[in-house]
N, C-alpha and C positions, 0 to 999 in steps of 0.2 A: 541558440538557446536550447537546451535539453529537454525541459520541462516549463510548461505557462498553463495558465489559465484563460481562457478565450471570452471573449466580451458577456458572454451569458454564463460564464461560473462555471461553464465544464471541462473539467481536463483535458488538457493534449500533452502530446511528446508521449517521452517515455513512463512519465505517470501513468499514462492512459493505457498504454502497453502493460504494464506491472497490474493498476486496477485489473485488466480485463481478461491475462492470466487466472490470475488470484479469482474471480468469477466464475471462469470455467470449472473452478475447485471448490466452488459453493460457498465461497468468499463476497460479502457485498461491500463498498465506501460508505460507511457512516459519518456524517457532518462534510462540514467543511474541510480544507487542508487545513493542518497548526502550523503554526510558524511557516509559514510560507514566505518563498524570494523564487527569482527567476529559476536560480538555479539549484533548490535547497526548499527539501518543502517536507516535513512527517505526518504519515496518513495512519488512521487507525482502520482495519478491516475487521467488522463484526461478523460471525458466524453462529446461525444456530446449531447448527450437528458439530460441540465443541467434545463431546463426548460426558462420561458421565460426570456431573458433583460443581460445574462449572462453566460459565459461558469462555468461549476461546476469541481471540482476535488475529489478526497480523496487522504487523505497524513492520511501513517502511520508511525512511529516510534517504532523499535525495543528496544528493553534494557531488558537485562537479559530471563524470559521466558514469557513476555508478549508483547503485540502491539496492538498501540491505534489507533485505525484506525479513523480519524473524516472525514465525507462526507459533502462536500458544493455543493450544487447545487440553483441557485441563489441568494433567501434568507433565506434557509431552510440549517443549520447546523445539523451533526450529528455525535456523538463519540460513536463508537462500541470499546468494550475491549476482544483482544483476550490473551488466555492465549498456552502456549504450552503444548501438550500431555505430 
């Protein structure tokens, strides 16, 4: 299994890997996973220092052994491709 969620709600696999990236970067996990499955799960990552005129986020998507992480911060878009070990 790529990615799960462990009996108390918190992240593991490679979710947990991608969240804790994205942290280092001054990226936090807001809410819950949406759409969440074993292998297939989209996260939204809130950010205060999104830059000027707008709050920024990243949302990634799981599916199979990859995750596309795209970063918005106000009008500057970005898609990082993560693959799994």
């Amino acid at each position: 299994m790529i990615t799960e969620v462990d009996e108390s709600g918190h992240i593991i696999g490679m979710a947990a890997i991608a969240a804790t990236v994205l942290d280092h970067h001054g990226f936090a996990l807001v809410g819950e996973p949406l759409a969440w499955t074993a292998t297939r799960g989209t996260f939204r990552i809130a950010t205060p220092n999104a830059g000027r005129g707008g709050r920024g986020y990243a949302e990634f998507l799981l599916e199979g052994g990859t995750a596309v992480v795209t970063i918005q911060a106000g009008t500057l878009t970005r898609s990082l491709l993560f693959h799994a070990p």
